[in-house]
C-alpha positions as CSV (number, residue, x, y, z in Angstrom):
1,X,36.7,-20.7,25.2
2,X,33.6,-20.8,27.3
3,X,30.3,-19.1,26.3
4,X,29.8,-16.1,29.0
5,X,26.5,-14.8,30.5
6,X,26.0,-11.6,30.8
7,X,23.5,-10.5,33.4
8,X,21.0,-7.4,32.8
9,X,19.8,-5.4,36.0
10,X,18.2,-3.0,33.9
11,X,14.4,-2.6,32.7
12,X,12.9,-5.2,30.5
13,X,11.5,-3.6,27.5
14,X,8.5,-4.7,26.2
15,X,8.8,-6.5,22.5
16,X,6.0,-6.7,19.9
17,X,5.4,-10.6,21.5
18,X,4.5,-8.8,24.8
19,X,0.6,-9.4,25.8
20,X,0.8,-5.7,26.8
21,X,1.4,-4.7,23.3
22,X,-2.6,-4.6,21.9
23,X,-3.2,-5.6,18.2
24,X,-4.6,-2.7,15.4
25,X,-8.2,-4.1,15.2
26,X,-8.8,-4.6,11.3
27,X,-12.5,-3.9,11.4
28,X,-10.9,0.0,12.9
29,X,-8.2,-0.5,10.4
30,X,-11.2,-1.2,7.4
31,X,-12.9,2.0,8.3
32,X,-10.5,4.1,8.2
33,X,-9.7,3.0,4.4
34,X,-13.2,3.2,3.9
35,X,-13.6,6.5,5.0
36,X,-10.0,7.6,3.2
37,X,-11.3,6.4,0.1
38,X,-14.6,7.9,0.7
39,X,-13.3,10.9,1.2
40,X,-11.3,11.5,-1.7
41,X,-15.1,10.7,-3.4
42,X,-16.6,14.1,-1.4
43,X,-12.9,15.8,-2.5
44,X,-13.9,15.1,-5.9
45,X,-17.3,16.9,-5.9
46,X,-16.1,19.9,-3.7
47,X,-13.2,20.2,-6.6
48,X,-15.8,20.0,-9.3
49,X,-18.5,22.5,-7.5
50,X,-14.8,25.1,-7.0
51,X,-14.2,24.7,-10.4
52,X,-18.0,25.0,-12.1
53,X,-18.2,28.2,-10.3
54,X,-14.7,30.1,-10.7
55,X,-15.5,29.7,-14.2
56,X,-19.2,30.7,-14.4
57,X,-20.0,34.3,-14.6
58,X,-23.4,34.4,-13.6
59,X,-23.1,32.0,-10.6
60,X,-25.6,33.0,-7.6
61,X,-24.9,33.7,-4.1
62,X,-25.2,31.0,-2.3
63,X,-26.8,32.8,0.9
64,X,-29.3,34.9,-1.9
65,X,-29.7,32.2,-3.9
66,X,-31.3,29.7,-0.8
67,X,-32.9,31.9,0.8
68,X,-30.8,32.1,3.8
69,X,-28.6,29.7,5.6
70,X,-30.8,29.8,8.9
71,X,-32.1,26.5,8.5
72,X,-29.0,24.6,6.9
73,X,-27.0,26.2,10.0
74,X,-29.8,24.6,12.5
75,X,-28.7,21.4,10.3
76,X,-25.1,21.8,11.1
77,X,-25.7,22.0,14.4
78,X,-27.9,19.3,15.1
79,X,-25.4,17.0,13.4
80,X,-22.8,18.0,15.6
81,X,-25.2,17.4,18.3
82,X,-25.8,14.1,17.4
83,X,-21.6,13.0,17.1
84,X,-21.3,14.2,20.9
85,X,-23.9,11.7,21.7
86,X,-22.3,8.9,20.1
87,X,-18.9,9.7,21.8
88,X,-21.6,9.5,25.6
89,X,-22.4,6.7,24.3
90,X,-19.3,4.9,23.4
91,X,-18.2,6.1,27.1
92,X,-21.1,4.2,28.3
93,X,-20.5,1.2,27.1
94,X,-17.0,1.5,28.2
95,X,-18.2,2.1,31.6
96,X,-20.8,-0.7,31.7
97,X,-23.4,1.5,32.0
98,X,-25.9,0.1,29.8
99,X,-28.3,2.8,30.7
100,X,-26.1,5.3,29.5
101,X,-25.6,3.8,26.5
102,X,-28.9,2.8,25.3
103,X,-30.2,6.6,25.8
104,X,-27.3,8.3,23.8
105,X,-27.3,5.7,21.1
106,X,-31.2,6.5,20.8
107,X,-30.8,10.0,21.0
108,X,-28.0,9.9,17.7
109,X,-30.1,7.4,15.8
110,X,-32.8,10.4,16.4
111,X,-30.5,12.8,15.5
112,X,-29.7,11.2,12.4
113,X,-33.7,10.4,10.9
114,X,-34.3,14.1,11.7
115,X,-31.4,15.8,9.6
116,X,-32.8,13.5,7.0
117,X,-36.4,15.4,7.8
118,X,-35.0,18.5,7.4
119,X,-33.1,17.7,4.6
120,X,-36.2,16.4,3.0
121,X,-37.9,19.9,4.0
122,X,-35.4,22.3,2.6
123,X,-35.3,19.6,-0.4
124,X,-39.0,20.8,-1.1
125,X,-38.6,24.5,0.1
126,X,-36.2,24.5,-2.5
127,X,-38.5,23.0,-5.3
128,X,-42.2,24.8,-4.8
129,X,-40.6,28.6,-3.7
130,X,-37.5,28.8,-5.7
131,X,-37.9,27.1,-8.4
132,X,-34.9,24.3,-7.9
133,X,-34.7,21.3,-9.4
134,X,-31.6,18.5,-9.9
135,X,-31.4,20.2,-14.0
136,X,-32.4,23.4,-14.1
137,X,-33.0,26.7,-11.4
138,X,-35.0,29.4,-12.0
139,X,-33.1,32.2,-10.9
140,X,-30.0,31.5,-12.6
141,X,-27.2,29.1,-13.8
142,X,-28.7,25.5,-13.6
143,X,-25.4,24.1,-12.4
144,X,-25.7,25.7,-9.4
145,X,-28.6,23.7,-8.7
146,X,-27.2,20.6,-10.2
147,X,-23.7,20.8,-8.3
148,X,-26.2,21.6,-4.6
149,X,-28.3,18.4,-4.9
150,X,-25.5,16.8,-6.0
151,X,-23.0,17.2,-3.4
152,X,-26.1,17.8,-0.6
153,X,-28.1,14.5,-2.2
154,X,-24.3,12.3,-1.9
155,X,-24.4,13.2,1.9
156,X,-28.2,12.6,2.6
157,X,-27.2,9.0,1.2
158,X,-24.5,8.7,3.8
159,X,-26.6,10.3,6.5
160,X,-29.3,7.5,5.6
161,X,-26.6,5.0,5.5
162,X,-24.9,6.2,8.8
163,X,-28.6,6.1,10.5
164,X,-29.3,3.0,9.9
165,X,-25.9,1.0,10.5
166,X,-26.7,3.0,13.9
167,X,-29.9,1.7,13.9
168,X,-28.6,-1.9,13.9
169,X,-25.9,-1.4,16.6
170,X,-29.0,0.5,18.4
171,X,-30.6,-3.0,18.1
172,X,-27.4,-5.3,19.0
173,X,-27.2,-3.3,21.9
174,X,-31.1,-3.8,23.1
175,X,-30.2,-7.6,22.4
176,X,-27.5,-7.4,25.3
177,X,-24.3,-7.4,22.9
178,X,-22.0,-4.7,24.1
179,X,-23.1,-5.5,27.9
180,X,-19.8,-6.6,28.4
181,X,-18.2,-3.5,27.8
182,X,-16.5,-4.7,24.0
183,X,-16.8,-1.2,22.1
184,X,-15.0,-1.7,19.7
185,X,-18.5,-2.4,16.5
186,X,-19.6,0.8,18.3
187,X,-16.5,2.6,18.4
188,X,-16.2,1.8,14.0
189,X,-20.1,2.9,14.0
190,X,-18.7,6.2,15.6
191,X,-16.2,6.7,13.3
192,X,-18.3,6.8,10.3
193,X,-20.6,9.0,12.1
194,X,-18.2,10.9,12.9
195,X,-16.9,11.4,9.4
196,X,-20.4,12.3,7.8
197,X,-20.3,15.2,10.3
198,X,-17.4,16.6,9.7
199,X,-18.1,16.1,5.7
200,X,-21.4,18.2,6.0
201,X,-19.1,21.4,7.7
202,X,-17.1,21.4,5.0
203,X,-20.2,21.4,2.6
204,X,-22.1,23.7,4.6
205,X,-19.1,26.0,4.5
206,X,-17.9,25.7,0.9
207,X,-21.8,25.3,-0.7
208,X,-24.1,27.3,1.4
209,X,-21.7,30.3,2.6
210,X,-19.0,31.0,0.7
């Protein structure tokens, strides 16, 4: 019996061996594990910090306790602030618009050093006025002050971190390297930076109002 061919008029359907079909990049694919296991890291301070407090009786108000969340809510903002300039300047180097780029990558690597500032400010507002230190607060129960520059102190290190690994794709990107439009180190840069933002909301919400 002879072998038969059967013709197919309809659509070709692409297969995984199809150029179209674009590859996970594993520096993306890195991050993202990074940043999954570094979150279950901030998960596990936040847990601690809920559970200190439910079961101190004389734990402060955070607001009271502070002196106000005017300054810490500046913070929040400015952060957020600075993860909508990276995203302009991931577009720009998307575009080709190396202009664009370089100005919004500046402005988040500025962004970045002066949360740290005003970090370091509150940090010594906290120390000479209310009497806060890593061990002991002088208005109450010293956790309180050791779970606040605990959790805030962990993100100040990533902030830092974060800054600086901008810093460096601030300097590849003087040096010509994304001119060509290839996002993709910026796009991973993002994603951290992206992360420590939306890690101080949840401390600014959970530490400093609730």
């Amino acid at each position: 019996m002879e072998n038969s061919v059967i013709a197919h008029d309809g659509p070709v359907l692409n297969c995984p061996e199809d150029p179209q079909f674009k590859r996970a990049n594993p520096g993306k694919i890195g991050m993202w594990l990074f940043l999954t296991a570094d979150g279950m890291s901030f998960s596990g301070f936040l847990l601690a910090y809920a559970l200190i407090r439910i079961h101190a009786v004389d734990w402060p108000v955070p607001t009271e306790a502070l002196g106000g969340v005017g300054l810490s809510g500046f913070m929040t903002f400015w952060l957020i602030c600075s993860s909508v300039s990276m995203v302009f300047s991931i577009d720009g180097c998307k575009q080709r618009n190396r202009s664009k780029m370089l100005t919004w990558l500046t402005i988040t690597v500025i962004g970045g050093a002066g949360f740290l500032a005003m970090q370091v400010y509150e940090y010594l507002h906290l120390y000479n006025d209310l009497g806060m230190t890593f061990s002991t607060y002088a208005h109450g129960n010293d956790l309180f002050s050791a779970t606040f520059f605990s959790i805030t102190g962990f993100h100040g290190l990533h902030v830092l971190s974060g800054t600086l690994y901008l810093a460096y794709m601030l300097y590849l990107a003087v040096q010509g390297r994304f001119d060509n439009g290839d996002y993709h180190l910026l796009e991973m840069a993002g994603l951290f930076w992206h992360f420590v933002d939306l890690v101080w909301i949840l401390v600014f919400t959970f530490v400093y109002l609730l």
